[in-house]
N, C-alpha and C positions, 0 to 999 in steps of 0.2 A: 306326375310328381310336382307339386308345388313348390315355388321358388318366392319362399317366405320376405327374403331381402327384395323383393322385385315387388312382391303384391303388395309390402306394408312399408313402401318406398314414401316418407311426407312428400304431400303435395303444396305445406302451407309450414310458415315460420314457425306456428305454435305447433304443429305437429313433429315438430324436430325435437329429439329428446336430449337431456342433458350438455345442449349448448347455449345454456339460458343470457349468457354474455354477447351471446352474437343473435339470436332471434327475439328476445325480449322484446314485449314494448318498450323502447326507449334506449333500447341497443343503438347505437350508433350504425354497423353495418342493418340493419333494420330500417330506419327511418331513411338512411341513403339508398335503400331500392325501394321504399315505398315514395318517396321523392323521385327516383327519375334518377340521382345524380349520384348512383355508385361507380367509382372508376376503374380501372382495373386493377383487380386484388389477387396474391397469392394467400390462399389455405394451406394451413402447415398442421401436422398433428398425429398422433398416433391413427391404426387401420381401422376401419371400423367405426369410427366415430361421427360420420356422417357426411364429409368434405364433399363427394358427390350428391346426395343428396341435397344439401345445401347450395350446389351451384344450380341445380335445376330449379329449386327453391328461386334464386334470384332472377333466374332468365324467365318463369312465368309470373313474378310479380312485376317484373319491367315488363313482359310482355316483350322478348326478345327470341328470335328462333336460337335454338339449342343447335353446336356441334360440341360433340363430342371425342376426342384424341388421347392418345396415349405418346410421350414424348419418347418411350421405345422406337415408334413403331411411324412417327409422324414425318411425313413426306412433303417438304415445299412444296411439290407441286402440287397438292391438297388444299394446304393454305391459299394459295396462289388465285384457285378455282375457285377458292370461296370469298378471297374480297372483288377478281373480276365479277361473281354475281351481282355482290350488294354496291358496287361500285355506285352505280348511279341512284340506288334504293335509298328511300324516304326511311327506311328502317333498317336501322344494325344489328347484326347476329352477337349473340354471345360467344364465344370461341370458350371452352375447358380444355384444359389440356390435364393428364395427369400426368405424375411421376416426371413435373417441370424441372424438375433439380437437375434431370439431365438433359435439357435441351441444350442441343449445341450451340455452338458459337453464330453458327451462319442462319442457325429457325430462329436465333433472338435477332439477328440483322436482320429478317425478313420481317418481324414480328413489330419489330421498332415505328416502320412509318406509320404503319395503320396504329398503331397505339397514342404514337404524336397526333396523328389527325383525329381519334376517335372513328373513324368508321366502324370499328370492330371493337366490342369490351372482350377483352383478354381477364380470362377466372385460370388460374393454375393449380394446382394442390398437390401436396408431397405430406408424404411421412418426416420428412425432417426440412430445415430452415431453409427455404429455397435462395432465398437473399445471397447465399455465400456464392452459390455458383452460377447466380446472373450478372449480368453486366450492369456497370454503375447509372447507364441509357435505361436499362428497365426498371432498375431500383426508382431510382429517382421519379419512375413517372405512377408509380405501384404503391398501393396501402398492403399491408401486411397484417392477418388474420390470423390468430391460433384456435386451435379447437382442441378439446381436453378427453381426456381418458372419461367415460361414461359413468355416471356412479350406480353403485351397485342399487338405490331405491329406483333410480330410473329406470335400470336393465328390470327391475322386479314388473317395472309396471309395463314396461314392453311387453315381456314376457306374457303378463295377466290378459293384456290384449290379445296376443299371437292366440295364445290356446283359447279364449273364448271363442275368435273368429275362424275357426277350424277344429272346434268340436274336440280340443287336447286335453286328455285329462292327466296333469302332474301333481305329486304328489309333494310333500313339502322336501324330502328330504331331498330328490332330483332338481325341483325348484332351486335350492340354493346351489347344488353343483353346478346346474348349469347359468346361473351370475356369477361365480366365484369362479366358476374355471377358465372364464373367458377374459378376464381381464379387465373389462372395460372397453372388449370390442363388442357393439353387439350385432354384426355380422357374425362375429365366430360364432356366438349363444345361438342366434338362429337358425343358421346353419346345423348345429348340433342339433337343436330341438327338429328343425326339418328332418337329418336321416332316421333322429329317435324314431319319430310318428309315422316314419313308412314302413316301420316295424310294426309298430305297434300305438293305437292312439291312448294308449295307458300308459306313458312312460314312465318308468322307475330308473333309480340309480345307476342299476346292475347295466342296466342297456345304455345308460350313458358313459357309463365306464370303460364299458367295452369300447365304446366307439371312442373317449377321448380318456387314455388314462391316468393320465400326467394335466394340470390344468397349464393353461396355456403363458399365466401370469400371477402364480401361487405367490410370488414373492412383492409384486408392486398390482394391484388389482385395481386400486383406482387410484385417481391423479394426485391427490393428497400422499398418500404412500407411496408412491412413486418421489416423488421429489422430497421427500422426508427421507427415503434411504439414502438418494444420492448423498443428498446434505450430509446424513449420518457417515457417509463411508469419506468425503472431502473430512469433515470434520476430527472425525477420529485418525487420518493420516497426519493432519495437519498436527492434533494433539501425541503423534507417534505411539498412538497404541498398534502395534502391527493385530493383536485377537480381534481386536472390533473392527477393524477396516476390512479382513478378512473375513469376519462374521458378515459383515453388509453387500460385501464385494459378492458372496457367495449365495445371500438373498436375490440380489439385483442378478443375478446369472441365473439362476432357478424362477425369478419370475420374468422370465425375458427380455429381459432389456440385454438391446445388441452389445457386442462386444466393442464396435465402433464408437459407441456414445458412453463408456466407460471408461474408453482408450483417451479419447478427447479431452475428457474430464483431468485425468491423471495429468496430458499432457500441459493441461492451462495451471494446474497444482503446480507443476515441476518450477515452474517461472513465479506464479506466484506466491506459492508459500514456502520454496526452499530455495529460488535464484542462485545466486553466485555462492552462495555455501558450501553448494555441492554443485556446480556448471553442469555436470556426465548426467543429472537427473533430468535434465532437459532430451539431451542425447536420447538416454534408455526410454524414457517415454513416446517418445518421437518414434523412435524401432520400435516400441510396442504396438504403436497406431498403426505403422505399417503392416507387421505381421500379424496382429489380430484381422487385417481385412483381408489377407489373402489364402488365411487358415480356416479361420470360422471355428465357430464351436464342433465339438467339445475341448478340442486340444487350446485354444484361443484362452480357456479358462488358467494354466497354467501359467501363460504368458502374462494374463493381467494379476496373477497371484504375485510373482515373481516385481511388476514394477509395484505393486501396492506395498510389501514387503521394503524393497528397495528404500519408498519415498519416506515408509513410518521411519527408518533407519538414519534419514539423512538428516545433518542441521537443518533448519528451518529461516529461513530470511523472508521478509515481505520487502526489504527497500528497491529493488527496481518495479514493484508496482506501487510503490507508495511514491517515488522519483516521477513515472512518469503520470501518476494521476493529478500531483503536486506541480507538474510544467505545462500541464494541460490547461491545470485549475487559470492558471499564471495568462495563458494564450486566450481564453473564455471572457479574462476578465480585461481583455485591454492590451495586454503584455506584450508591447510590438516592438522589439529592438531594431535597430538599423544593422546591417552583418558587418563588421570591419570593413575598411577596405583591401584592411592583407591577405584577407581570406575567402574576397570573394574572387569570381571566378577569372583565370586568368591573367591576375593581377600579380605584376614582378617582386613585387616586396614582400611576398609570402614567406616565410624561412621553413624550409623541407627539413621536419624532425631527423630524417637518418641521414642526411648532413651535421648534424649534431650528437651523434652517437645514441640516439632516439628520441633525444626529448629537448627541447628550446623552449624558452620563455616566450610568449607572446601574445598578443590580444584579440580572443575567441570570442568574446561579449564586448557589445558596448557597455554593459555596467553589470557588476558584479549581481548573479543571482544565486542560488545554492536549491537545488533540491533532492539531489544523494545525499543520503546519510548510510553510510556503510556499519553492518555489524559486526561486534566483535566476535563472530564464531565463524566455522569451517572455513572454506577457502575463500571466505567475501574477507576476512582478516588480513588474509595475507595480502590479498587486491588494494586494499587500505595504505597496508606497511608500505607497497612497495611506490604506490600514488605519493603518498609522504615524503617518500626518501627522496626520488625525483623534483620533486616540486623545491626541497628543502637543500637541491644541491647548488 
C-alpha cells in the first residue's frame, strides 16, 4: 500500500505547493536558508499544509541533520542526548518539534540555552499561534512563519501529478470532490485518493463518497473563504443582525473550523465591539471559550449559537479599545509622564479613596491627558453618570 504523503513528500522550495510566500524566490524565509542565516522559527497554520515538509525542506538546504519530535511525547532526556552529541560538532542539528504549542514550561527551559548559543536551530510548527504559549525567552529569540490553507488550483495540480505518477485514472467529477472536500489540506486529498486507488485505480465519486461523505471544510475550503466568513460573522454581530451571524456562525461550523477559534473570536468582540455597554458580554463569552473546549462539537455548536445571539442583542461600544489603542499611540510617540509622588509606591501622602467615602480628589498624572470617551448607550452611560457625579462633588 503506498503512502502517497510519504513518496510525494518536496524535497526542494519550488516543489512545495501553495506556500508561495514562504518558498518563492525572493521569500525572505527562502533566501535566509539558502544564506546559511535562518534562525530559529515557529510554523503556525492549518493540517496539511505543508509545516513538516517545509522544515525538512530547510535542514537539507542548510545541510543540517534532521530530528524529528512530537511536543506530546518529547522527553529532555532526548534533547539532552542530542546537544551532548553535537556538543563539540563543527555542525548543528536541526531540532522540529511538532504540536510546539504544548511544550511545557521546563522543554522551553531546556530548549533556551542551546537556542542563545545557536548550537541547535530549533524549527516548531503548530496548528495554531505558538507565540501565546511560549515563553517571552523563546519569543524573543524566534521569527514567526504562517502557512495558508492550499488553494484549490494547487491541490488540482497535486492531484494531476499523484495519479500521473501511479497510473490513477480520475474522472472530472471525483477530481473536484476530492479538492473541494478537503479543505485545503492536501494530506486529507491524498490520503483519500490513496484508499480510493486500492480499490480501485478508476476512481469515481461513488468510491469517494463512500469513503468520506461529508467534506471535511464545505464551509471555509480555502484561505480566502475562510477569513472572509470569519470577518462576515465579527461583522454582522457587530452590525446586530442575529440571521447573518447565525448564517456564518453555521457555515464556519459545517466547514470545520474549531469551536475554539470561534469562541476566541466572540471573546475579543465581547471587549471590543460592545465593552462596558453590556460588562456580562465579556463574562458569557469567557464561559463560552471555556465550555466549548471541554464539550466539542456537536453540542459546542449551541453554546456558540447562544453567545452569537447574545452579542448581536447587546449595545455596542468600541471606547475601551479606542482608549487604550489611543494611550498606546500617546506612549509610541514619546508620552513619558513622571508618576506623582502621592502615588507612587509607598509614599505617605497618598490619600486612600475609602478613607473618603470612595472617592478623594488628587493627582494621578502629571498633566492632564484624556483618552476615554464613554458612550451614551447601555451600561457604559451609567459608568459616565456616575464618574460625573463623583468628580462633580
Amino acid at each position: 500500500m503506498a503512502d502517497f504523503t510519504h513518496l510525494l513528500r518536496p524535497k526542494s522550495f519550488d516543489a512545495i505547493v501553495g506556500q508561495e510566500h514562504l518558498t518563492s524566490q525572493g521569500a525572505p524565509l527562502r533566501i535566509l536558508c539558502e544564506q546559511g542565516n535562518l534562525g530559529h522559527s515557529f510554523i503556525y497554520g492549518p493540517a496539511g499544509c505543508g509545516k513538516t515538509s517545509l522544515a525538512r525542506v530547510i535542514a537539507s538546504v542548510m545541510e543540517l541533520p534532521f530530528y524529528e519530535f512530537n511536543a506530546t511525547s518529547l522527553k529532555i532526556e532526548q534533547l539532552r542526548k542530542i546537544f551532548d552529541q553535537y556538543k563539540n560538532a563543527l555542525q548543528r542539528p536541526l531540532l522540529f518539534i511538532d504540536e510546539v504549542h504544548r511544550l511545557a514550561k521546563n522543554q522551553q527551559e531546556v530548549l533556551l540555552p542551546v537556542m542563545e548559543n545557536n548550537s541547535v536551530l530549533v524549527i516548531g510548527a503548530s496548528t495554531e499561534n505558538p507565540f501565546y504559549s511560549l515563553t517571552s525567552a523563546i519569543r524573543s529569540r524566534s521569527m514567526l512563519f504562517e502557512v495558508k490553507h492550499i488553494s484549490n488550483d494547487a491541490l488540482h495540480a497535486l492531484l494531476e501529478t499523484t495519479s500521473q505518477a501511479h497510473n490513477i485514472t480520475i474522472d472530472k467529477e471525483a477530481a473536484e470532490y476530492l479538492v473541494a472536500s478537503s479543505g485545503g489540506d492536501a494530506r486529507a486529498m491524498l490520503k483519500l485518493l490513496e484508499f480510493a486507488s486500492n480499490l480501485s485505480l478508476d476512481v469515481d465519486l461513488k468510491t469517494l463518497k463512500s469513503l468520506r461523505p461529508h467534506a471535511l471544510s464545505a464551509g471555509s475550503s480555502e484561505a480566502g473563504v475562510h477569513y472572509d466568513l470569519a470577518s462576515a460573522l465579527i461583522k454582522s454581530i457587530r452590525g446586530s443582525d442575529a440571521d447573518a451571524a447565525i448564517y456564518y456562525l453555521a457555515r464556519l461550523i459545517d466547514g470545520g473550523e474549531s469551536a475554539d477559534f470561534i469562541a476566541r473570536r466572540l471573546v475579543i468582540l465581547a471587549s471590543e465591539d460592545i465593552g462596558n455597554a453590556n460588562p456580562q458580554a465579556l463574562t458569557l463569552t469567557t464561559s463560552a471559550l471555556t465550555s466549548v473546549s471541554k464539550i466539542g462539537y456537536p453540542e459546542a455548536r449551541i453554546i456558540l449559537a447562544q453567545a452569537v445571539i447574545y452579542l448581536c442583542a447587546s449595545p455596542k461600544s468600541n471606547s475601551a479599545y479606542m482608549a487604550i489603542n489611543s494611550a498606546l499611540q500617546a506612549v509610541h510617540n514619546g508620552v513619558m509622564l513622571n508618576i506623582p509622588k502621592n502615588i507612587q509606591h509607598n509614599k505617605e501622602n497618598y490619600l486612600y479613596p475609602h478613607d473618603f467615602g470612595g472617592y478623594v480628589k488628587q493627582q494621578y498624572l502629571e498633566k492632564p491627558l484624556k483618552f476615554v470617551a464613554f458612550k451614551e448607550i447601555g451600561y457604559e452611560k451609567k459608568m459616565k453618570e456616575w464618574l460625573e457625579a463623583i468628580r462633580g462633588m
